[in-house]
ROLOLO-794333 format. One line per field, with one value per residue (C-alpha): z, y, x; chain. Coordinates in nm, 4 decimals. Layout:
BEGIN
w	[Z|...] $
v	[Y|...] $
u	[X|...] $
kette	[A|...] $
This chain:
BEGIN
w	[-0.2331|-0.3003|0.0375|0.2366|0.0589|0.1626|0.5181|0.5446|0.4253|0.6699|0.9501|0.8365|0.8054|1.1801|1.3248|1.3815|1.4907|1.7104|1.5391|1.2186|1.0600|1.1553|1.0094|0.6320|0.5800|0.6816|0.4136|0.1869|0.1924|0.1172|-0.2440|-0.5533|-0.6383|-0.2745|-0.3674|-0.1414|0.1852|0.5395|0.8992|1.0006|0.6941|0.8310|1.1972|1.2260|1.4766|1.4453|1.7524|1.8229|1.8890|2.1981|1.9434|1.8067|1.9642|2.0255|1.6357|1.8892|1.8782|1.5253|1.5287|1.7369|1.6663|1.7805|1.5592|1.2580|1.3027|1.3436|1.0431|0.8227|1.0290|0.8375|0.5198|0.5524|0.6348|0.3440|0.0902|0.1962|0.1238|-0.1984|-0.3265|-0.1918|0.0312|0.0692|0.0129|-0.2419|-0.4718|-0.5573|-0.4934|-0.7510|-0.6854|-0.7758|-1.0479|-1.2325|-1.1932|-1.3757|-1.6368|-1.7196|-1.7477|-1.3758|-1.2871|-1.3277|-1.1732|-0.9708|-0.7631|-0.5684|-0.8036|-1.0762|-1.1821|-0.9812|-1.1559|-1.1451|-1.4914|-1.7100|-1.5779|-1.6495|-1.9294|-2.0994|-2.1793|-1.9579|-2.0557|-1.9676|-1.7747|-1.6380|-1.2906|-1.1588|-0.8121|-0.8234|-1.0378|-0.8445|-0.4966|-0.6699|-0.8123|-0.4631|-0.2507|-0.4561|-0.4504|-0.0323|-0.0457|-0.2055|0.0180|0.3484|0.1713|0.1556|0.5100|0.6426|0.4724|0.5756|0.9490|0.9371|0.8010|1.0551|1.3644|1.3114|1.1477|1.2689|1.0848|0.7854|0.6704|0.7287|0.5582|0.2644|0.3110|0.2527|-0.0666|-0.1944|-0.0996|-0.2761|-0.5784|-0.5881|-0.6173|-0.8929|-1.0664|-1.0109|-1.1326|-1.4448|-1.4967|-1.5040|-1.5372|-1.8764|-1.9985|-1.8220|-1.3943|-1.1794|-0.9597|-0.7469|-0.3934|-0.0542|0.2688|0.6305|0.6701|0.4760|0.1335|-0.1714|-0.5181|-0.7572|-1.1020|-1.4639|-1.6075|-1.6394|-1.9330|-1.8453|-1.9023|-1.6528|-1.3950|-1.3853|-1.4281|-1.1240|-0.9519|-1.0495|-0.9079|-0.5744|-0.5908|-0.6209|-0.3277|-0.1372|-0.2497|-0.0315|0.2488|0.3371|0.3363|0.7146|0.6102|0.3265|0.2771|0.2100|-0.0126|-0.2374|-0.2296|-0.3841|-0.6240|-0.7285|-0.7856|-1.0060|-1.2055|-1.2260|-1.3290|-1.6040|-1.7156|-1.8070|-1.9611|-2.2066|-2.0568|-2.0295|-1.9740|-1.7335|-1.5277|-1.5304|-1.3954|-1.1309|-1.0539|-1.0881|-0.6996|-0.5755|-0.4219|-0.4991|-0.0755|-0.0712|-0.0774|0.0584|0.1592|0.2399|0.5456|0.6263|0.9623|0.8201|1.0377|1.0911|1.0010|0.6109|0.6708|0.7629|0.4877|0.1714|-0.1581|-0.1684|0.1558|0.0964|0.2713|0.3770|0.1018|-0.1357|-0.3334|-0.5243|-0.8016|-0.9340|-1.0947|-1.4906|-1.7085|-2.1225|-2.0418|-2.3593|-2.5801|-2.4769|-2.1600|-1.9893|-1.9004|-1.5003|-1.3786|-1.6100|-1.6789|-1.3639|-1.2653|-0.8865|-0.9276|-0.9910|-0.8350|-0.7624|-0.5513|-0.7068|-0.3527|-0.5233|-0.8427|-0.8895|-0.9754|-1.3879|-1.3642|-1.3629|-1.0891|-0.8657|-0.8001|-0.5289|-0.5558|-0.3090|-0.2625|-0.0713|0.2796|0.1946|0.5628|0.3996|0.6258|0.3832|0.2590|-0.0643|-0.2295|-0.3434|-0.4901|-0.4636|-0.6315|-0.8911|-1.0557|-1.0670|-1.2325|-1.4719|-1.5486|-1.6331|-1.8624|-2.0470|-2.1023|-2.2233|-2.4850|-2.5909|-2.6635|-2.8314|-2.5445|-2.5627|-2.1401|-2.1008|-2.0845|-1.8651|-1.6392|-1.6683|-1.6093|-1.3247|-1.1444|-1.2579|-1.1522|-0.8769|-0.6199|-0.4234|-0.5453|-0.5204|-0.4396|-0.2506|0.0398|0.2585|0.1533|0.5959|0.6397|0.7932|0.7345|0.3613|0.2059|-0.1768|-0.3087|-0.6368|-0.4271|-0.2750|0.0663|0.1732|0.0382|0.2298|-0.0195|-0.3142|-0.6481|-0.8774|-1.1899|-1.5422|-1.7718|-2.1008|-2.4293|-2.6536|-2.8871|-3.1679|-3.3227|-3.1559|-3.1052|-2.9298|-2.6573|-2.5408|-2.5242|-2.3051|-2.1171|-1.9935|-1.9271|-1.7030|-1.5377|-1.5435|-1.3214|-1.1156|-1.0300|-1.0252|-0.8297|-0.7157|-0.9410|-1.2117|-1.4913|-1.6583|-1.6535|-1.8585|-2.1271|-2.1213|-2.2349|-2.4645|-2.6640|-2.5486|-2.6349|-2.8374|-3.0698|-3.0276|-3.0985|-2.7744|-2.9268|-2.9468|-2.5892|-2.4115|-2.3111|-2.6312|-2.8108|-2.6630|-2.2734|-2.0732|-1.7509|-1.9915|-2.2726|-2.6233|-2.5275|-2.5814|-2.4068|-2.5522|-2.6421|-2.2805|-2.1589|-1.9023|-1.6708|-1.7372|-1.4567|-1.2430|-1.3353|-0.9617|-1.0306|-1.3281|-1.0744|-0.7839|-1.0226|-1.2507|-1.3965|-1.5269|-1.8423|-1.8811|-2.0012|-2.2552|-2.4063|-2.3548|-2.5695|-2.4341] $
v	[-0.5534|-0.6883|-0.9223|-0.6353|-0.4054|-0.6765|-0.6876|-0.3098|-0.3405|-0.5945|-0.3707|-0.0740|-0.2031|-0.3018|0.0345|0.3293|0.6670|0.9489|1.1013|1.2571|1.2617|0.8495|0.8081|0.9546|0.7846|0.4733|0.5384|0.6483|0.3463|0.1475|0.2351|0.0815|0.3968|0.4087|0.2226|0.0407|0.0911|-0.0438|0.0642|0.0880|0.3445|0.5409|0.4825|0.4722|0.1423|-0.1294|-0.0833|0.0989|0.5064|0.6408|0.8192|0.5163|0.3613|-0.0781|-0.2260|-0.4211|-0.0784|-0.0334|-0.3278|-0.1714|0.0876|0.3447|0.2568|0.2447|0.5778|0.7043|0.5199|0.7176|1.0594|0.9533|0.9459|1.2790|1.4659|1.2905|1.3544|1.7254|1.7806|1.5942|1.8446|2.1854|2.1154|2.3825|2.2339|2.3538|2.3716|2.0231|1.9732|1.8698|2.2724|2.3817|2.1738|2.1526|2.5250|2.5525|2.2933|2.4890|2.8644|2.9833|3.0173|3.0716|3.0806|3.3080|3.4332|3.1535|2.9110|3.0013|2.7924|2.4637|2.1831|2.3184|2.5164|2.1455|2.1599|2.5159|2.4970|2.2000|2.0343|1.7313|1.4403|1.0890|0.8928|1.2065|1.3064|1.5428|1.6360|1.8244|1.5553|1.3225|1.4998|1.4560|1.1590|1.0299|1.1919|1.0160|0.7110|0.7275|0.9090|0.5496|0.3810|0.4928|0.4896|0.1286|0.0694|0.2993|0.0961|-0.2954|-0.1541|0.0058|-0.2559|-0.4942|-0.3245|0.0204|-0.1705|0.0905|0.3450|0.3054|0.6730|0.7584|0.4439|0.5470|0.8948|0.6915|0.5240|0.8431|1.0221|0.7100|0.7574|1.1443|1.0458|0.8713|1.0727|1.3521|1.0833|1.0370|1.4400|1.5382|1.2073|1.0048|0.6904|0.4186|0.4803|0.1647|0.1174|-0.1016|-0.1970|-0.2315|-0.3285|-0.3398|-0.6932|-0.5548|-0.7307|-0.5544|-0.6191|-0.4585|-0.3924|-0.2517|0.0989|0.1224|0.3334|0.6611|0.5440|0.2498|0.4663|0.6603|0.3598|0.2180|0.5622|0.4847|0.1220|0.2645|0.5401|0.2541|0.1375|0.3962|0.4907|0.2199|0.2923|0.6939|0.7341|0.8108|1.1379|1.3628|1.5544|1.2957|1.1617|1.4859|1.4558|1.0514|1.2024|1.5069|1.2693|1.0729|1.3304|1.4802|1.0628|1.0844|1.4150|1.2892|0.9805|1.2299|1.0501|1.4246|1.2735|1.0316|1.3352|1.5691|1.3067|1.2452|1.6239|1.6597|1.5211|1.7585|2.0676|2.4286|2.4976|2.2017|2.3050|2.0904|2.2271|2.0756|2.2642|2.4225|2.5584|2.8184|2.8988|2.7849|2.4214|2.3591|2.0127|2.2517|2.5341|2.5288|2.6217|3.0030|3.0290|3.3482|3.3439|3.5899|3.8463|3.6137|3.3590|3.0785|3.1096|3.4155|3.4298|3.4130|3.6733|3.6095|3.3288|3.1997|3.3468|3.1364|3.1868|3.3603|3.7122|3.6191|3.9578|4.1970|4.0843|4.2917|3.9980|3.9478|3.5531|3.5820|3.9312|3.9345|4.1400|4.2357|4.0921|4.1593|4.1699|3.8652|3.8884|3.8463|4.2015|4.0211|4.0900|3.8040|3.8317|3.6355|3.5227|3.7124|3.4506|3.2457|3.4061|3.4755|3.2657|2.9417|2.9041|2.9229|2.6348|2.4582|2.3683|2.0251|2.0044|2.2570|2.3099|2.5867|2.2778|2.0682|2.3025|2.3609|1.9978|2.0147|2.2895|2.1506|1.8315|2.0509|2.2147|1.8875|1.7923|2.1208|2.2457|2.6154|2.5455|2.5214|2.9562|2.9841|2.7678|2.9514|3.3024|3.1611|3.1360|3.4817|3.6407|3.4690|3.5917|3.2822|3.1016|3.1213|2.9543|3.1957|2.9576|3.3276|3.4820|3.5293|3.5655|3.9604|3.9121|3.9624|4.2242|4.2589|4.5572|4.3925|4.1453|4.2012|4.1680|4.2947|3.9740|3.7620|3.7647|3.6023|3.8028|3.8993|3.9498|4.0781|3.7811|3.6493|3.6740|3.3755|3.4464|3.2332|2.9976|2.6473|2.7115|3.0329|2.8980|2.5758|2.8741|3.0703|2.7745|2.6564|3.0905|3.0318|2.7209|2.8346|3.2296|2.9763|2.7125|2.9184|2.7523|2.4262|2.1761|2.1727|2.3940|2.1461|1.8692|2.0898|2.2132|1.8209|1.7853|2.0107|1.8496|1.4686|1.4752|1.8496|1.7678|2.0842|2.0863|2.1633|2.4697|2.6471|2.5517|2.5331|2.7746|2.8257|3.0247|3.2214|3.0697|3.3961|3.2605|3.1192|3.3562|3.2074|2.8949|2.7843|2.5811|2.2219|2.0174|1.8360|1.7847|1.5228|1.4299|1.1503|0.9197|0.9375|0.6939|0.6037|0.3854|0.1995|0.1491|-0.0312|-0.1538|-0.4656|-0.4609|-0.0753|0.0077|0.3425|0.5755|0.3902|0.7797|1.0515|1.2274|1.3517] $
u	[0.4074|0.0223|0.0550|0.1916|-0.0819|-0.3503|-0.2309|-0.2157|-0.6467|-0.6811|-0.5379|-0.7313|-1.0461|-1.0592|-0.8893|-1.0522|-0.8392|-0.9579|-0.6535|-0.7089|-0.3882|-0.3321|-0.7041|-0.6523|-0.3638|-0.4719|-0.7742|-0.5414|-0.3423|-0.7151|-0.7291|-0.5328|-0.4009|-0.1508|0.1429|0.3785|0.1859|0.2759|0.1865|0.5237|0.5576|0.3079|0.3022|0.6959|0.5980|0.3907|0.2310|-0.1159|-0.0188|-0.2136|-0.4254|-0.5896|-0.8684|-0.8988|-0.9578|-1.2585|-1.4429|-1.5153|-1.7360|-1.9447|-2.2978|-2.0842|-1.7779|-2.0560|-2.1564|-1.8035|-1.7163|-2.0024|-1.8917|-1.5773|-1.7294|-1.9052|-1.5717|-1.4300|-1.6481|-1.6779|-1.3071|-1.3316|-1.6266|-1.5061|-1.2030|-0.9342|-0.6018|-0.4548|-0.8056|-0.7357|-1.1620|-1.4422|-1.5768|-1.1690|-0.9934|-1.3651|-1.3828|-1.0065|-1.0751|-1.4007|-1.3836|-1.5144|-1.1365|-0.8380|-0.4990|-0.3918|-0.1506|0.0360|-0.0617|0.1272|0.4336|0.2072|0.0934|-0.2161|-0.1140|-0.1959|-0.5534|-0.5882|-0.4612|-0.6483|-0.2817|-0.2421|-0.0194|-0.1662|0.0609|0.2741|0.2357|-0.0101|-0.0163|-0.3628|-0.5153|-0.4024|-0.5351|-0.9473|-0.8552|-0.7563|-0.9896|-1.2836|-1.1572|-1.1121|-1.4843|-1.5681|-1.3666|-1.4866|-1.8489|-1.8329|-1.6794|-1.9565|-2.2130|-2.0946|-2.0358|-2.3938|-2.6054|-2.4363|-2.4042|-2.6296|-2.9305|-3.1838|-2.9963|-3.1291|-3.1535|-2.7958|-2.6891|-2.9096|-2.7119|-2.3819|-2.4568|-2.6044|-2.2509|-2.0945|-2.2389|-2.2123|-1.8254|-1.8594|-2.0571|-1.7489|-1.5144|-1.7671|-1.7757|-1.3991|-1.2074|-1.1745|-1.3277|-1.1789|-1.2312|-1.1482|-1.4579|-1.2553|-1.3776|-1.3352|-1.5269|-1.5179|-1.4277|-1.0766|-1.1598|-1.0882|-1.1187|-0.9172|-1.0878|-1.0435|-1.1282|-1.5272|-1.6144|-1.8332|-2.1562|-2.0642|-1.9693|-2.2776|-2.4806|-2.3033|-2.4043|-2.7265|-2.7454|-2.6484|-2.9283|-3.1282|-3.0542|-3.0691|-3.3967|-3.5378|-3.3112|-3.4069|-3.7757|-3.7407|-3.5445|-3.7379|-3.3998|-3.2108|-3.4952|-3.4552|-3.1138|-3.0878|-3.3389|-3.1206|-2.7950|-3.0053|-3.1271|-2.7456|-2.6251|-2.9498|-2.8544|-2.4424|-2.6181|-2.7929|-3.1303|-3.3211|-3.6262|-3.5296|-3.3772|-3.6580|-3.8386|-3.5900|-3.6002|-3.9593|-4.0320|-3.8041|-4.0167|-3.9084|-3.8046|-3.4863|-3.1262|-2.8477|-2.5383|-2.1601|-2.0825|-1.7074|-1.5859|-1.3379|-1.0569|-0.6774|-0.7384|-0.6759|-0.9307|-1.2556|-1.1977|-1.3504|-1.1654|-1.2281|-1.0376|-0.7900|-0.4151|-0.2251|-0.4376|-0.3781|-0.5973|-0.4616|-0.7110|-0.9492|-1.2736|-1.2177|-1.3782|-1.4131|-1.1456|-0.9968|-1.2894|-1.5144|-1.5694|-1.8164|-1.8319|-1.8546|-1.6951|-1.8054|-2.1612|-2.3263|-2.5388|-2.5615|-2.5461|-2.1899|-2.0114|-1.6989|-1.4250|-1.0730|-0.8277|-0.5091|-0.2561|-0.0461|0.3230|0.2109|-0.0025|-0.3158|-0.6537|-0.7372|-1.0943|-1.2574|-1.6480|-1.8705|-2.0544|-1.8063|-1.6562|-1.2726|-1.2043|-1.3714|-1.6155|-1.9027|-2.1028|-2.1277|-2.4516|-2.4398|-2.7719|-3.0756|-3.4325|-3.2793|-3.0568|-3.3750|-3.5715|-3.2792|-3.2702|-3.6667|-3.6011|-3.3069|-3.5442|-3.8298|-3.5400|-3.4375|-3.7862|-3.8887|-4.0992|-4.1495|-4.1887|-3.8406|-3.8065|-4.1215|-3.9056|-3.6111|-3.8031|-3.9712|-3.5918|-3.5301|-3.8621|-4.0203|-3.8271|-3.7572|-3.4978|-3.1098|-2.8294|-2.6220|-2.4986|-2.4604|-2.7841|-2.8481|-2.5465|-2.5220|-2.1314|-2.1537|-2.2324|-2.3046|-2.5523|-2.6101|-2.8006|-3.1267|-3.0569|-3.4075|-3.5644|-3.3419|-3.0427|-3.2638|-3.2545|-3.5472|-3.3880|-3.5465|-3.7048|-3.5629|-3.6573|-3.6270|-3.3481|-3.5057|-3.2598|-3.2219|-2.8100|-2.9064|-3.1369|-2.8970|-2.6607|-2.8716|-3.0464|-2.6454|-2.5500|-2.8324|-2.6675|-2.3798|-2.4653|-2.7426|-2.5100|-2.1071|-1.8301|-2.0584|-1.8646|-2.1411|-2.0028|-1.6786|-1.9761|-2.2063|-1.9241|-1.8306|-2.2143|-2.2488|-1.9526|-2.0600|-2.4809|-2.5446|-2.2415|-2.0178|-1.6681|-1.4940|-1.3047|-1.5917|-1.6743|-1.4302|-1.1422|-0.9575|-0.6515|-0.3510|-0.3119|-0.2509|-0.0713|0.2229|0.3017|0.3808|0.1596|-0.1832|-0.4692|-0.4792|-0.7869|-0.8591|-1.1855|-1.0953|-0.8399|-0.6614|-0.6663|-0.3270|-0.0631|-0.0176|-0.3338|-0.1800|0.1644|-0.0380|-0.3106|-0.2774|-0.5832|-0.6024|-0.3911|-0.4905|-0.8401|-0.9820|-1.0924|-1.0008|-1.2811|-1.6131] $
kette	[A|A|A|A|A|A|A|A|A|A|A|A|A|A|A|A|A|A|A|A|A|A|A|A|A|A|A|A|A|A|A|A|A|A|A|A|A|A|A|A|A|A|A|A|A|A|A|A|A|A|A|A|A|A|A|A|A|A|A|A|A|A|A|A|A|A|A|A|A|A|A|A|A|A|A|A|A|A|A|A|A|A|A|A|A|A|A|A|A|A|A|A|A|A|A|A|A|A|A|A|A|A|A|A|A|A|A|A|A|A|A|A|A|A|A|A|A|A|A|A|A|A|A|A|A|A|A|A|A|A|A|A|A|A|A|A|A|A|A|A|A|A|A|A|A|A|A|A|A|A|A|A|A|A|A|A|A|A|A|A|A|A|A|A|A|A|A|A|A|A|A|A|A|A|A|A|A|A|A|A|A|A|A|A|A|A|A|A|A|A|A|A|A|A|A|A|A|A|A|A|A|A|A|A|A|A|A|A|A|A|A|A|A|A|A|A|A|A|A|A|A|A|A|A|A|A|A|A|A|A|A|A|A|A|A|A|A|A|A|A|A|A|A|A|A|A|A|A|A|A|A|A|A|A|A|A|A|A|A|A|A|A|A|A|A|A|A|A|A|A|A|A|A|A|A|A|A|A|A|A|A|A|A|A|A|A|A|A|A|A|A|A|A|A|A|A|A|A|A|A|A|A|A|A|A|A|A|A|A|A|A|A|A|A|A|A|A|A|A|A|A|A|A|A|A|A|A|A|A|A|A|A|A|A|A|A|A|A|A|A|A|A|A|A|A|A|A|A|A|A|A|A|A|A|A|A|A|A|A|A|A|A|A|A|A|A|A|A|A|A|A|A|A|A|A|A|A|A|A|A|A|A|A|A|A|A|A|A|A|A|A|A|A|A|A|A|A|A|A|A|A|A|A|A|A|A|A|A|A|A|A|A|A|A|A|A|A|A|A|A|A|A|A|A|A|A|A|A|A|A|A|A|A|A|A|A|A|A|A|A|A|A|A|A|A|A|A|A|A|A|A|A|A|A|A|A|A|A|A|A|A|A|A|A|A|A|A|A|A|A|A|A|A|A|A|A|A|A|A|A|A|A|A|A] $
C-alpha cells in the first residue's frame, strides 16, 4: 500500500485535469488520510482520460497559476462549501450554538457534532468531509506554492495569497479539531512527508511561520496585505497572545472586507452552505440552544434575522439566516475590519482598558461598518436593516454592565451578532474555556439534546481527528487532547 500510495503522489503531482471530478480525487488521494489509493481505482484505466491535460503542462507559468486557481476553489469549499454543511462556516456553526439540525439532516451523522457526543476513533462522515477538505486546502497550497516560485516567479503576490490560504486551514484545523493535527506535507515535485499529531499551539504557530512568509511576499497587493495581517491576528488571538493580535489587527484600516465568493446555482461545488433544496434546509438558525446559547432568533437585532422556511418532520421551525441568499450564491466574509476591531477590544478587556466599549460602540454607532456579505444586494430584503445606508446598521450603544464576567460576556454577544455563520463563533466558546477559564457547560450547548429525545449533549469541544488518518498514517496515534 505505501509504494502504490507514493506512486499515486508521484502521478498527481505532475497531472493537472481540466476535469473537475478527475482533479479532486486525484488531491484527495495526496493526503495521509486517503487510504489505499491507485489511478486505476479512480480512473478505471491507467491511461490519461481525454479530460486531462499532458503532466508536461503543469510545469509550466500557466500550469502554476492553474495550480493556485486550484487552491482557491479548494479552500472556498472547505470554509463555506455546500455539500452537505460539512464546511468550517457549517460543522463550527453546529458544534457552537449558531445552528442546529434541521430538517434533512436529522438521523445523519451530523447528530455527534451537534450534539457535542463524538467518539474518537469511530467514523464520522461530516468530520471527516472538514477534516479532509483542509488537509487537500494544504495540499494543493503547497503544490501551488513550489510550481509558483519556480515557474510563476513574478507572481509574488498571489503566491503570498497561497501561503496565507495555507495557513487559514490550519488555523480551522487548530479551532475545531483536537490536540494532536498531522501537519504532514506534500509538494509539487510529488514528495511527501508523513508526520505526527502537532499539539494546538504548534499548529497555529506553524500558521504563523507561514504568515511570515507571506508577509514579504504580498506588498504588491494591499488586500492581500490586510488579509496575512488579519490571519495573524485570528492565530495570536487562539494562542491567548491579545496583545500580539491587536497589534496584528491594528494596520488593518476600517474600509477592508474580504469575501469567499459562491456562484449559487445547480452545481453543489459553487454553493455555499445556506443553499436551501427543494424548500428545505439541512440545518436552521438555533435560538437559546441548550441554555446557553444565544438568543439569535428572538433577540430583534438586524445582525442576525432570520426567516422561518419550513417545519421538519420532529415539529420543530427551520429558520434560514437572511443574510445568506437561500440559492447559495452569497459570499462569505473571511476576514473584515469589524473582527479586527473586535480583536483590539478584547485585548483592551484583557488588559483592563475601559477602551475596549468605546470600541465596541463605535461598531454599533458609527454607521459604517457591517458584515452583511448582501448589504447591495437589491435581491434581499430585510426591514430590520437599514437599507437606506447601504445595508449597514446603526444600532443603540452599550452600557458597561460592571462586573468583569459580565463584559467578556457582552464583548463575545458582540462577536458573536458581528461575526454569525463566518466560522468564528465554536473558536471563541473554545476560548473562553481554553484562556478565560470557563467550564464548557456553562458555555457551551448544554442539558436535554432536543433533536434525540431522552438524550443529552456531551462535553465535546473538538473534533477528534478522523480515524482514516490513523489507518493510512503510521506516525499519528490519535489527539493527544481532547480538552480545550
Amino acid at each position: 500500500m505505501h509504494n502504490e500510495r507514493v506512486t499515486m503522489m508521484t502521478t498527481m503531482a505532475y497531472m493537472r485535469s481540466t476535469g473537475r471530478h478527475v482533479r479532486r480525487a486525484l488531491v484527495a488521494c495526496s493526503l495521509a488520510m486517503a487510504t489505499g489509493c491507485s489511478i486505476d481505482g479512480i480512473l478505471k484505466s491507467d491511461e490519461l482520460p481525454p479530460d486531462v491535460t499532458d503532466p508536461a503542462i503543469t510545469k509550466t507559468p500557466a500550469g502554476a497559476v492553474a495550480a493556485y486557481h486550484g487552491l482557491v476553489e479548494e479552500f472556498r469549499g472547505a470554509f463555506g462549501g455546500e455539500v452537505f454543511g460539512r464546511s468550517v462556516t457549517a460543522i463550527g456553526g453546529m458544534l457552537g450554538d449558531e445552528l442546529q439540525l434541521g430538517s434533512s439532516s436529522l438521523g445523519r451523522d451530523a447528530v455527534p457534532v451537534d450534539a457535542r457526543a463524538m467518539i474518537e476513533g469511530v467514523a464520522d462522515a461530516d468530520a471527516l468531509g472538514v477534516y479532509g477538505k483542509l488537509q487537500k486546502a494544504r495540499g494543493q497550497a503547497s503544490q501551488a506554492i513550489g510550481l509558483l516560485t519556480r515557474y510563476a516567479p513574478d507572481q509574488r503576490a498571489v503566491t503570498g495569497h497561497a501561503y496565507v490560504l495555507q495557513a487559514f486551514s490550519e488555523i480551522f484545523l487548530a479551532e475545531l479539531f483536537c490536540s494532536g493535527i498531522p501537519l504532514s506535507t506534500l509538494d509539487y515535485e510529488g514528495d511527501y512527508t508523513l508526520r505526527p499529531g502537532s499539539t494546538t499551539e504548534e499548529v497555529y504557530q506553524h500558521a504563523l511561520a507561514l504568515l511570515d512568509t507571506a508577509l514579504l511576499l504580498v506588498t504588491d497587493s494591499t488586500r492581500f496585505v490586510d488579509l496575512t495581517r488579519m490571519a495573524q491576528a485570528r492565530a495570536l488571538l487562539g494562542l491567548g497572545d491579545f496583545a500580539g493580535a491587536a497589534a496584528a489587527a491594528a494596520a488593518v484600516p476600517d474600509g477592508f472586507s474580504y469575501s469567499m465568493p459562491f456562484l449559487g446555482g445547480s452545481s453543489s461545488t459553487s454553493r455555499n452552505f445556506a443553499f436551501i433544496s427543494l424548500s428545505l434546509w439541512s440545518l436552521s438558525v438555533a435560538d437559546l440552544e441548550g441554555v446557553n446559547g444565544l438568543n439569535y432568533r428572538t433577540s430583534a437585532d438586524p445582525r442576525v434575522t432570520t426567516t422561518r422556511t419550513a417545519t421538519n418532520q420532529n415539529g420543530f421551525g427551520i429558520f434560514h439566516p437572511n443574510k445568506y441568499l437561500a440559492d447559495g450564491s452569497s459570499p462569505i466574509v473571511l476576514a473584515s475590519a469589524v473582527e479586527a476591531r473586535l480583536i483590539e477590544a478584547e485585548a483592551a478587556l484583557a488588559a483592563g482598558n475601559g477602551a475596549w466599549l468605546a470600541a465596541v460602540n463605535a461598531l454599533r454607532t458609527n454607521g459604517t461598518f457591517t458584515t452583511r456579505p448582501n448589504a447591495t444586494n437589491p435581491a434581499v430584503t430585510d426591514t430590520l436593516w437599514n437599507a437606506g445606508s447601504g445595508g449597514v446598521a446603526q444600532l443603540a450603544p452599550l452600557a458597561d454592565p460592571g462586573t468583569p464576567e459580565a463584559r467578556v460576556d457582552l464583548l463575545f454577544r458582540e462577536r458573536a451578532f458581528w461575526l454569525f455563520l463566518t466560522g468564528h463563533r465554536h473558536a471563541d466558546l473554545r476560548r473562553l474555556v481554553r484562556h478565560y477559564g470557563l467550564n464548557d457547560f456553562s458555555v457551551y450547548p448544554s442539558g436535554a439534546y432536543p433533536a434525540l429525545g431522552g438524550q443529552s449533549y456531551g462535553n465535546d469541544v473538538t473534533i477528534p481527528i478522523p480515524p482514516e488518518e490513523r489507518v493510512s498514517n503510521p506516525h499519528f496515534s490519535g489527539c493527544i487532547s481532547r480538552d480545550a
